[in-house]
VOGU-3710 file (C-alpha; in Angstrom, 3 decimals, decimal comma):
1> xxxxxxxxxx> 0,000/0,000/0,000  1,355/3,181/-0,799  2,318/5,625/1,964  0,822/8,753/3,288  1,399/12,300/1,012  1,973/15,473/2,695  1,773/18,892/0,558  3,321/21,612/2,768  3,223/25,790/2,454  6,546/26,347/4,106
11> xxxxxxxxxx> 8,564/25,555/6,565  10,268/21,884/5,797  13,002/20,960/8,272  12,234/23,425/10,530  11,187/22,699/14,629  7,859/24,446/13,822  6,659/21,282/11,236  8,637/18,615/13,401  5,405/16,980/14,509  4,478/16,502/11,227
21> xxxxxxxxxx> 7,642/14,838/10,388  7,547/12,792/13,034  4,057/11,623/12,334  4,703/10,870/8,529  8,037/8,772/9,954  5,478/6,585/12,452  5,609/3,262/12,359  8,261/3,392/9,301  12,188/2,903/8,797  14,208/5,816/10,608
31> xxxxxxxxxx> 15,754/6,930/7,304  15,112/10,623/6,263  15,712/10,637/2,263  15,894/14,783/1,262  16,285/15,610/-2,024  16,951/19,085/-2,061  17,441/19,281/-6,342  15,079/22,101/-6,560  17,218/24,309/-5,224  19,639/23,396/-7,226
41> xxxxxxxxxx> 19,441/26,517/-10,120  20,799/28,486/-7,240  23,910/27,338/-6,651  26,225/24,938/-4,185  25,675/27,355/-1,263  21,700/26,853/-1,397  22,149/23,365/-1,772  24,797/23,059/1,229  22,027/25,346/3,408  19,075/22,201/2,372
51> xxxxxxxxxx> 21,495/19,655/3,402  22,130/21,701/6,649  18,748/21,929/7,334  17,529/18,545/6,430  20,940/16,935/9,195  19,013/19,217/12,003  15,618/18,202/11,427  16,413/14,834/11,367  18,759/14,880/14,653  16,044/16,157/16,444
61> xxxxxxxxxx> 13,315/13,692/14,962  17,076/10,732/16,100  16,331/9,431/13,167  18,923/9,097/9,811  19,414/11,686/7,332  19,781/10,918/3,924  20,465/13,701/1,612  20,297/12,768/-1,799  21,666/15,498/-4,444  20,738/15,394/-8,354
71> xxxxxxxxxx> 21,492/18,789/-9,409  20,447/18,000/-13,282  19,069/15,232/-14,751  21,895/13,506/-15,502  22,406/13,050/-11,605  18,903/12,334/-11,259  19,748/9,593/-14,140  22,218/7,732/-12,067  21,474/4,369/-10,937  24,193/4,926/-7,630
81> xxxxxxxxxx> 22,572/8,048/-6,820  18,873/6,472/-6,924  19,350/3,161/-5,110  20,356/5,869/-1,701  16,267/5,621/-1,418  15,935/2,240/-1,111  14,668/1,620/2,834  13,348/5,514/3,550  10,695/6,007/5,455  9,683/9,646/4,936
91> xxxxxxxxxx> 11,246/10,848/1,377  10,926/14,968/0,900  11,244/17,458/-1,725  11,874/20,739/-0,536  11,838/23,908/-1,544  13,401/25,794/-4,738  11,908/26,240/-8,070  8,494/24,227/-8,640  9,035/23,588/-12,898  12,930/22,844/-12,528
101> xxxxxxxxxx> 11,959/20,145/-9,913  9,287/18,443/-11,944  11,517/18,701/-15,198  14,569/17,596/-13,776  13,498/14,303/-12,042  10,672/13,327/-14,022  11,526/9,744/-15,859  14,483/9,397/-14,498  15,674/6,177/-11,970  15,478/9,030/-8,931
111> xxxxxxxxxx> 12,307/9,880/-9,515  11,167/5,601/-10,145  12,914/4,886/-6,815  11,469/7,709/-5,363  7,762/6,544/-6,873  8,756/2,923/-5,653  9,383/3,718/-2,271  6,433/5,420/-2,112  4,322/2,579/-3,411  5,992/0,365/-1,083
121> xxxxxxxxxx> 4,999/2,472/1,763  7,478/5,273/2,490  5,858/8,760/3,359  6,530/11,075/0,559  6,890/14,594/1,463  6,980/18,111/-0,829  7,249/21,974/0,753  6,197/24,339/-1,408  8,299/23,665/-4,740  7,963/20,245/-3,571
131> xxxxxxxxxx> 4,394/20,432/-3,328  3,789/21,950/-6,370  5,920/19,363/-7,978  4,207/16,193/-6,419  1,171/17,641/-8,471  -0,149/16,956/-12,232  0,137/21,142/-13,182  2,974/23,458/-12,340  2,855/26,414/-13,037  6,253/28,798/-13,145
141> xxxxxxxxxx> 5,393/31,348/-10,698  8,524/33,508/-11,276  7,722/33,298/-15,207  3,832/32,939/-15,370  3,996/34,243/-19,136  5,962/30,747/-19,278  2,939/28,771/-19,113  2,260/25,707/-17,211  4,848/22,357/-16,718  3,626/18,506/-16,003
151> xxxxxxxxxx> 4,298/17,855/-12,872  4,867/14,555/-11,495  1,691/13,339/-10,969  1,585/12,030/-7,632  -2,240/13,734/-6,792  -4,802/15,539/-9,157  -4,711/18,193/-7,236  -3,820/22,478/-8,114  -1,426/23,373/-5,186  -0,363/27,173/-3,800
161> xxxxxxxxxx> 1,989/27,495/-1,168  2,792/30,000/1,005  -0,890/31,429/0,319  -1,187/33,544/3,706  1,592/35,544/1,882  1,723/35,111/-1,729  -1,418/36,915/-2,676  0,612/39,799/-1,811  3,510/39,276/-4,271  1,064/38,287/-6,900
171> xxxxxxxxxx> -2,415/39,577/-6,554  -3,763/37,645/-9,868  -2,840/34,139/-8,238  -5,614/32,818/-7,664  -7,784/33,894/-10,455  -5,081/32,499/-12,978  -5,259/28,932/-11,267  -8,923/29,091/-11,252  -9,256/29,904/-14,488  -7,389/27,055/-15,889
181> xxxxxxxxxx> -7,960/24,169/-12,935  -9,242/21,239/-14,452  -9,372/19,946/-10,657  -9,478/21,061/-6,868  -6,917/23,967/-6,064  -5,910/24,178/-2,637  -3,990/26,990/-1,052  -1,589/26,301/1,901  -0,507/28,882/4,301  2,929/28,961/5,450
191> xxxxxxxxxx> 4,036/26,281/8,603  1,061/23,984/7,613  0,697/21,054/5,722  -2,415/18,846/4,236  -1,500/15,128/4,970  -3,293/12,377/3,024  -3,316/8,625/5,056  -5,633/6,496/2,784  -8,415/8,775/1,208  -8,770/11,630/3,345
201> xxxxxxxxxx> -6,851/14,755/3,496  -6,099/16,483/6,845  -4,387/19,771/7,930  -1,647/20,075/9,921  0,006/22,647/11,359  -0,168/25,914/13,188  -2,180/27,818/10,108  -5,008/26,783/7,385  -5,646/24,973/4,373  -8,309/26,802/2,141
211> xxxxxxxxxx> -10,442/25,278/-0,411  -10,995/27,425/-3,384  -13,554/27,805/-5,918  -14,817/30,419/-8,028  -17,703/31,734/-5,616  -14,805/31,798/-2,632  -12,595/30,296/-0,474  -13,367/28,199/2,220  -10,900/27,814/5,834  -9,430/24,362/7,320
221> xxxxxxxxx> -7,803/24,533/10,306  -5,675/21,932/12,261  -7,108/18,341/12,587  -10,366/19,357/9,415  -10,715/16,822/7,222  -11,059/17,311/3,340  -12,350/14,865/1,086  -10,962/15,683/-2,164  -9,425/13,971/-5,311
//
């Protein structure tokens, strides 16, 4: 059976979303795989500061951290590099740039070890690029005149992180998602995360989840369930 899916707004590796680390890590191996390649457009130092980040979190969850680095696809193409997920338990995709992500590991072995594991029952994780990527539509939010990428397909569902801030450094947002959503779209604050265990989704975290249609938005806090795709 595969394993639980957790789309986060922000805040990956930090103490504030350890809880819901440690819950996606319950009851599985103590082997933290991080794959940090979205952030890898912006150079060795951003990459080193993911890595950082990623030892903490998992030194304070005592648990093993696993950081696995493809900074292209030819990286992500490398059987060596892809058989470092074999045994995780909680497998995350952090944050970066949300089309380079998708793009870079889709089709290659990282990405069909990472799918594997997955399927096998490993928690698989994605904070804000990451959660974008884990989706079926990604947008380039830096480039919207770009158009939109395949993402990797994991749900069928339109993602926005960061939303208790980004409506501010893009005003239009929401009203270009809704326009072209062909499914739900889902906006997640910052620190907060909707976790799916079987069929239903919950929120997590110390903000909301909101539900978004054309006639409005609707609020989830902490511990709501949402049935959706």
């Amino acid at each position: 059976m595969a394993g639980p899916v957790a789309l986060v707004g922000s805040g990956e590796y930090l103490p504030v979303m350890l809880e819901t680390e440690r819950l996606l890590l319950e009851g599985r191996p103590p082997r933290y795989v991080q794959v940090p390649t979205a952030a890898a457009p912006e150079g060795e130092r951003s990459l080193d500061r993911w890595i950082a980040l990623g030892v903490e979190q998992a030194g304070r969850l005592g648990v093993e951290a696993v950081p696995v680095v493809a900074r292209d696809r030819t990286e992500a193409d490398d059987p060596a590099l892809a058989a470092q997920v074999a045994g995780a338990g909680l497998i995350y995709l952090s944050g970066g740039n949300p089309p380079y992500l998708a793009a870079t590991l889709r089709g290659t072995a990282l990405w069909q070890a990472i799918h594997d594991a997955w399927q096998g029952g490993a928690a698989l994780a994605g904070c804000s690029a990451g959660a974008m990527a884990l989706t079926s539509w990604v947008p380039d939010l830096r480039h919207p005149t770009r158009g939109v990428d395949r993402g990797l397909g994991v749900v069928d569902l339109r993602v926005i992180p960061h939303f208790d801030r980004i409506s501010g450094w893009m005003p239009d947002l929401v009203g270009r998602y809704l326009t072209r959503a062909t499914g739900p779209v889902v906006g997640i604050d910052e620190d907060t995360a909707l976790v799916r265990f079987d069929q239903d989704w919950v929120v997590h975290g110390r903000q909301s989840v909101w539900l978004l249609t054309s006639e409005g938005r609707a609020e989830h806090r902490a511990g709501d369930v949402l049935r959706i795709a």
